[in-house]
N, C-alpha and C positions, 0 to 999 in steps of 0.2 A: 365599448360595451363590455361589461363583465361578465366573464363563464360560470356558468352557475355547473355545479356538480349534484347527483344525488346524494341525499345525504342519509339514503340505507346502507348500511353493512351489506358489504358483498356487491354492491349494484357500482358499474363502473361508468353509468351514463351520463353523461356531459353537454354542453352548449357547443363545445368545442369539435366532437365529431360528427355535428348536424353538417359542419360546414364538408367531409367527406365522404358523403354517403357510399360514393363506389367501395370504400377502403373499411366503413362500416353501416351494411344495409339496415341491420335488426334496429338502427335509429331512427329512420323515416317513419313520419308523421306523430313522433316520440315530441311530449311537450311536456312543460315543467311549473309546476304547480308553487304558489309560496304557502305557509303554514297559516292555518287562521288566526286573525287578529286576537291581541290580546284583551280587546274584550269580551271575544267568545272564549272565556278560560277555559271553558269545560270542555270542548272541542277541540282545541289546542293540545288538551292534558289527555286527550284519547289518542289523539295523533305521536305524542310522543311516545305514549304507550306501545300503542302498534310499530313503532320502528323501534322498538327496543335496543336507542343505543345505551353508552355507559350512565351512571346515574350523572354523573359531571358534567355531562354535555348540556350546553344550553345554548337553543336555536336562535338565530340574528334574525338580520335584516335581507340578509343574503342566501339564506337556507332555504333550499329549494329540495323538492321530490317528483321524482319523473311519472307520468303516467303507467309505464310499466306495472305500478302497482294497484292500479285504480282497475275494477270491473268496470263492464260497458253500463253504464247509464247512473254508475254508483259514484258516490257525493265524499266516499270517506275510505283511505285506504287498505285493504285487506290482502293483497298479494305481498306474502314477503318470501325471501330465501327458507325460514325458520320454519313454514309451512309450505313448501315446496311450490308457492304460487298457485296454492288450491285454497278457496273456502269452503268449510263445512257447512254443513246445512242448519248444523248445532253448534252449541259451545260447551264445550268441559267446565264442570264447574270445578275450578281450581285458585290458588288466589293468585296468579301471575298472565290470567287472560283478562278479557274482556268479558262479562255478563249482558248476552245479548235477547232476551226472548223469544221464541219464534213460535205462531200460532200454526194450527194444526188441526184441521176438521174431526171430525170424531171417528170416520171412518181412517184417515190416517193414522188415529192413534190407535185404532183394533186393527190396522196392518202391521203398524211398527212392533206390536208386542207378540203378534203370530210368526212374525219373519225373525225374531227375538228367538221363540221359541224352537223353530224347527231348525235355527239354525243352530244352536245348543245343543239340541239332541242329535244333530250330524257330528257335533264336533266331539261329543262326548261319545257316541258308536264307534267312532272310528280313531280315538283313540287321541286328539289332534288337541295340541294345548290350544288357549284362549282365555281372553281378559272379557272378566265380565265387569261394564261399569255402570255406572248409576248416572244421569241426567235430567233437568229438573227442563220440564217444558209448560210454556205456557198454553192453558187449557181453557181461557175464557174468551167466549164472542161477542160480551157486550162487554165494550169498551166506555159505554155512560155510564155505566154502575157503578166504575171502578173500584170494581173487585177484580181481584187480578188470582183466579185458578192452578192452583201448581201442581204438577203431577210428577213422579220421579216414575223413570223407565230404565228397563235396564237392559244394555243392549249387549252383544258378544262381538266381540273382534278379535283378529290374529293381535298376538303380541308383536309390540312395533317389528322385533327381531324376526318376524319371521312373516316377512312380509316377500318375499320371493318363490317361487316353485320347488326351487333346492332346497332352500330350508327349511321347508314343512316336511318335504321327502314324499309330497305325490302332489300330481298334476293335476290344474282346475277341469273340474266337470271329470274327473278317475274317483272311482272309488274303490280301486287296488291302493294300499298304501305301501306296497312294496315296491312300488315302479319308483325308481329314483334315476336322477338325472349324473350316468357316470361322470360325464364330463366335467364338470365341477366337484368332483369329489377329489382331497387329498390324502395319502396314506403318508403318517407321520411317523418312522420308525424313532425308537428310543435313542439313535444315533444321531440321528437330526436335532432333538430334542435337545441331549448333551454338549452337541456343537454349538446350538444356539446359545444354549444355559454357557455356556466358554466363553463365548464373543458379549455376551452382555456384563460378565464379571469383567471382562477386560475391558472393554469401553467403561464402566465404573470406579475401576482400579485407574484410570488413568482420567477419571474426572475430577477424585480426588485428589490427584496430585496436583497441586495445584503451579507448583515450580512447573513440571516437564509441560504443563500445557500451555503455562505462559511463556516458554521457549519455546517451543514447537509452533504458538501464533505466530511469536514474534518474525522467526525464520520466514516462516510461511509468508509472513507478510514482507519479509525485506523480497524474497525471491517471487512475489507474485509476479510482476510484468517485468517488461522493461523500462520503462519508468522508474519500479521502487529501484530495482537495481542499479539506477546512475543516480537519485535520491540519495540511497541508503550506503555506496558503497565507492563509485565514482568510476565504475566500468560502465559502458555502455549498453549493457544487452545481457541478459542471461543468459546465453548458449556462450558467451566470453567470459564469463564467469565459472561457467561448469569444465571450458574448455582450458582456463587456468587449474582449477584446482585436482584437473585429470594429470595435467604434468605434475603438479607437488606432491602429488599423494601417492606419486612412484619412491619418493624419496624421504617420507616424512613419516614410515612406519616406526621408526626408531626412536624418531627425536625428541630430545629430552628437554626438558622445562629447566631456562637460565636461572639460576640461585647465586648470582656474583660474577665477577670475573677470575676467584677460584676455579671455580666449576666447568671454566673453558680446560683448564690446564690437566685435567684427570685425566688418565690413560685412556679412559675406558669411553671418553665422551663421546655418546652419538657414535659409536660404534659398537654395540652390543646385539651379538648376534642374537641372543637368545629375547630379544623384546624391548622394550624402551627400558630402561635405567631410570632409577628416579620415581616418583610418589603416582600411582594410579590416577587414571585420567575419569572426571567426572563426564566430560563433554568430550564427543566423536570430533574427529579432523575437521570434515566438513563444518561442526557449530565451531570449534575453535578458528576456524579460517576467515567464516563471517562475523567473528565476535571481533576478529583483528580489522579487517577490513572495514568496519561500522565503525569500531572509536578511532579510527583513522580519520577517515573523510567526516567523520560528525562532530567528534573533538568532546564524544560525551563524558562526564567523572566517571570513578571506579564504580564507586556504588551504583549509580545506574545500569552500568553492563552488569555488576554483580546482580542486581534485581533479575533485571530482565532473562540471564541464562543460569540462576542460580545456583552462583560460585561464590564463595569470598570474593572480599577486593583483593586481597596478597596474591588468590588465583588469578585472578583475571592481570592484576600485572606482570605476573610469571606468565601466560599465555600471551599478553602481546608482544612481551619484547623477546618468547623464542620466534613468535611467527615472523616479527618484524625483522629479524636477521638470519631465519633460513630466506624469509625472499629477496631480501639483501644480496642476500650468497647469490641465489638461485640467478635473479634478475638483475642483477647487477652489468653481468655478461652482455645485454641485449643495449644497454644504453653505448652504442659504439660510437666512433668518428667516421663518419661517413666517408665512400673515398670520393673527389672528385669528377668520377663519371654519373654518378648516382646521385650526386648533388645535381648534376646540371639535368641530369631527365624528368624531377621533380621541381625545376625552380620553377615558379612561377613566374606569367607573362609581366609583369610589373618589377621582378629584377632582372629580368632578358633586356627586358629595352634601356634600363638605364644601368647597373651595375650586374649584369653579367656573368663577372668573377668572383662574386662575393661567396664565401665557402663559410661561413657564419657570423651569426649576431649577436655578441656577448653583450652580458651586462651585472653587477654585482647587486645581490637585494640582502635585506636583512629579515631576522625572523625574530620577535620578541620574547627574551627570556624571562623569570622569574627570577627577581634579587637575590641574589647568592649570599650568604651570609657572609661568606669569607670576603676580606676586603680588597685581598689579592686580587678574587675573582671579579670582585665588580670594578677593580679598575680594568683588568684585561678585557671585561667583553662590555664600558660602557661607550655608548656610540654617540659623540656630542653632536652629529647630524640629526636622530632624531633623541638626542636627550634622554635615552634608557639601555637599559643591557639590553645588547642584541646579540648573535651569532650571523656571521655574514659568510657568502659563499656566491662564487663565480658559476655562472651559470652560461651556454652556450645554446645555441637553435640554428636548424636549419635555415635557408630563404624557405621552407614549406612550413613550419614552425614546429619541429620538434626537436627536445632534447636531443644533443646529441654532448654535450659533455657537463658535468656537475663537479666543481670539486667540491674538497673536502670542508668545513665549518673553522673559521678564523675569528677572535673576539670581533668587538665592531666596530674599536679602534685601530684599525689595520686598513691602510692603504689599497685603492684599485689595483696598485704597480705593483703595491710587496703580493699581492693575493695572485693575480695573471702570471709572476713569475715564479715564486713558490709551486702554486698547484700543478704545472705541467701542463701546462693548455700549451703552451709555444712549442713545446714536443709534433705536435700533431700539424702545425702550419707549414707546409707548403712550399716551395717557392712559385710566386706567381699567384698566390691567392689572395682574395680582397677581404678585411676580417670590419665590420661595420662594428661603430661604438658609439658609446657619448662621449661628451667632450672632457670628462672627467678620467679619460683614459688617459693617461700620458706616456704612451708604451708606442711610441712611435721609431724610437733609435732601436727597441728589442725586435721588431715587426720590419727593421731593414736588416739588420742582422742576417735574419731570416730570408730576405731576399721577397718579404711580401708589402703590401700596402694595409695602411690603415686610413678607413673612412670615417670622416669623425665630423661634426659641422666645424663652421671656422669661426675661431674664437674673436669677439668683439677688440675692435681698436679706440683708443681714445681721440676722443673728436680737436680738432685743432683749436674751434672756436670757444670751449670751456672744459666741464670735467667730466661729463659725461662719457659714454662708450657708443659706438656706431659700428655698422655693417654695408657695405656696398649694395648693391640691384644685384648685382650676382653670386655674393656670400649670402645675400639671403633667400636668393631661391636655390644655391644649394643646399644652404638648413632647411628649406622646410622638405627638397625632394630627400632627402636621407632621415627627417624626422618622419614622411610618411612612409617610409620603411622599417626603421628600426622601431616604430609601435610595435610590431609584432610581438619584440622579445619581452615586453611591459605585459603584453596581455598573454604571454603565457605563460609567464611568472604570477599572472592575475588567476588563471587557472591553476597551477601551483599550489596556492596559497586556498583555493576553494576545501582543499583538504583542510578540513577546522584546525584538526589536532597541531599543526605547524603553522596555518596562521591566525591563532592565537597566539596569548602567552604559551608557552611550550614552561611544564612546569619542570622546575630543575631535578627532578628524581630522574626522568626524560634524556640526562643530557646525556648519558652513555652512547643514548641511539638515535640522537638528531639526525649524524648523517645517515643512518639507515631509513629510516622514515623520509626525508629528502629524498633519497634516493628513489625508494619503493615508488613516491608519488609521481618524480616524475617519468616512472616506466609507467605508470598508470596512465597518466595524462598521453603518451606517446601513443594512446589505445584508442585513443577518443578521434572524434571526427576531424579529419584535418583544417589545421587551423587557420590557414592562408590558401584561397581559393585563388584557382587559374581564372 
């Protein structure tokens, strides 16, 4: 059955809250009328009249009007919002009502023009404004004749404005007009005045602008809930956001916008006491903080951050790659190597029961470059795994699944073995810990060295009866128990990679501060909800 709604302005009645009447009373015994047929047009064309919607609207088959607006025993609507749900007993003759006649004994018309009168002469005694208007009533009682009588009357009323006790400034049935009603009176000194006249040029002056207020939406709209804020930015929650950017901003009153790796080497860098060094800032910390944070996680072009916080684009890339490597700096500290006590109170109940000792889960991924012109370069970073320039880098997780080690960016023809032993990850192992992989590790003699084990599934044999390759019953339920573990480290590299900006093409202007970017994200991600439940 379909809900029928009214279809007056202002009127919120429905089919739908019949069915609630505890939750909405004023709707009992509320029923819902359809428009009359199209070949009563004229009837039709009065009705749409009287609901005065836009001139565009044209009524279906489904348009419906509640009784609310109907009198008792009346055939044709006249209660609306527009007339406060009262009919008159006349009609204005104007061109935007209805022309309705209304007969009128003769004794009523020598009432209407005496109560005319003496009400005129009160309001004009005492001082009291008032709309005199003109009214055309019908005056004839023989309706066979058809001659139709017309008489204009002219009546007095308060002007609409001043249709309350206060605002006439005396009370019904007083004929003091000095008795006014304090309560309702305001005294406006020229102070208030000028404050207001302040706050209206400012709210003007800043509607014009039309940059500051499409950043100031924009803002507004990244920081409304928590939602935009893991949306927008890849923190989880706005109070971790404000709660970040209260520690940077201890440290960030100085800092000066990157112009090269010159610009590192000057005595003076990011050390001046007297205020930042370097070109005047358009945008406060706080908009440069989420301007960094946004084309991180979104992976937008220049020009649209340029639009949206209205800066050039050269700004906007001098602003993200200083933020990107003060938080670099700053955050860089926090991605540690867990010690082995700390590992075992968060492991989870799914490597307690079968690997235990495991102290983490490596795995190498790539991030897709932008063709470097140079021919050097594109042999150095192209990766015939997937057939483009990549930059590749070792990546580490807990058994709870978070970063705990990242190195540094290698082309993405470079070895699992040369990258594991290069970066420094074997620095940090243990003796006696269990370090999970794929089978593409081959760092099993560097891993006894060390005095620790390596998990790895166990690599296919060839079958004796042709050329194929096989596995046992029990190399392959040890592959699948260490493939449903080592997922973990695939999906938080999956997370990783939700930051656009790196997994996308990462364009090559970028390549200074890939590993900071890496970096940044995955102290990001180390923020978020844990990834591996007990």
């Amino acid at each position: 059955m379909p809900v029928y709604h009214c279809c007056v302005p202002e009127c919120t009645s429905s089919t739908r809250k019949l069915q609630d009447l505890d939750k909405h009373p004023h709707m009992k015994d509320v029923t819902f009328y359809s428009l009359p047929k199209k070949s009563d047009q004229r009837r039709r064309n009065q009705w749409i009249r009287l609901i005065r919607r836009e001139k565009s609207w044209v009524p279906n088959k489904y348009t419906r009007i509640c009784s609310c607006h109907f009198e008792h025993g009346s055939n044709t609507p006249t209660l609306f919002p527009y007339n406060n749900f009262k009919k008159s007993s006349y009609t204005r003759k104007t061109s935007n009502s209805i022309q309705m006649p209304v007969d009128i004994s003769d004794e009523e018309e020598t009432s209407t023009e005496s109560n005319s009168g003496i009400l005129l002469h009160h309001y004009e005694e005492h001082n009291i404004p008032y709309v005199a208007e003109e009214y055309e009533i019908n005056t004839s009682h023989d309706r066979s004749e058809g001659v139709k009588h017309v008489k204009k009357v002219e009546c007095v009323t308060n002007p609409p404005f001043l249709d309350h006790v206060y605002a006439a400034g005396t009370s019904p049935g007083s004929t003091d007009v000095n008795v006014q009603d304090t309560a309702v009176q305001t005294d406006m000194t020229m102070n208030d005045i000028n404050i207001m006249s302040d706050q209206i040029h400012q709210l003007q002056a800043k509607l014009d602008d039309k940059t500051t207020l499409l950043r100031d939406c924009f803002i507004e709209t990244v920081t409304k809930n928590d939602e935009n804020v893991k949306l927008y930015t890849g923190l989880p929650s706005l109070a971790m956001l404000l709660g970040i950017f209260n520690i940077l901003s201890a440290k960030c009153s100085a800092l000066k916008y990157w112009s090269g790796p010159p610009s590192a080497q000057e005595k003076n860098y990011q050390r001046n006491r007297h205020g930042k060094p370097g070109p005047s800032r358009k945008l406060s910390f706080y908009q440069e903080f989420i301007l960094s944070l946004v084309r991180l996680r979104l992976g937008l072009f220049e020009f649209c951050i340029a639009d949206l916080f209205g800066v050039s684009k050269s700004r906007v890339s001098q602003i993200f790659i200083t933020w990107i490597t003060f938080m670099s700096n700053a955050f860089g500290n926090f991605l540690r190597w867990p010690s082995r006590r700390q590992v075992k109170k968060y492991m989870p109940l799914s490597f307690r029961k079968q690997y235990p000792n495991t102290r983490a889960i490596i795995d190498c991924t790539e991030f897709f470059l932008q063709r470097p012109r140079s021919p050097t370069a594109q042999a150095a970073t192209y990766s015939t795994y997937k057939s483009k320039n990549t930059a590749k880098c070792l990546l580490a997780i807990s058994p709870a699944g978070n970063f705990t080690f990242v190195s540094k960016l290698y082309g993405g023809n470079v070895s699992d073995r040369f990258i594991t032993e290069d970066s420094g990850f074997l620095n940090f192992v243990e003796e006696g810990d269990d370090i999970m992989a794929d089978r593409g590790f081959t760092i099993r003699d560097l891993l006894t060295d060390k005095k620790a084990t390596l998990n790895i599934p166990p690599f296919t044999r060839k079958c004796p009866w042709g050329k194929k390759k096989r596995l046992n019953v029990n190399e392959i339920k040890q592959t699948r128990k260490i493939a449903k573990l080592r997922i973990h480290v695939e999906r938080a590299i999956q997370r990783l990679k939700l930051f656009r900006l790196i997994g996308n093409v990462i364009p090559w202007s970028l390549k200074p501060v890939i590993n900071q970017m890496i970096k940044v994200s995955a102290f990001l991600c180390n923020l978020m909800p844990t990834l591996v439940r007990k």
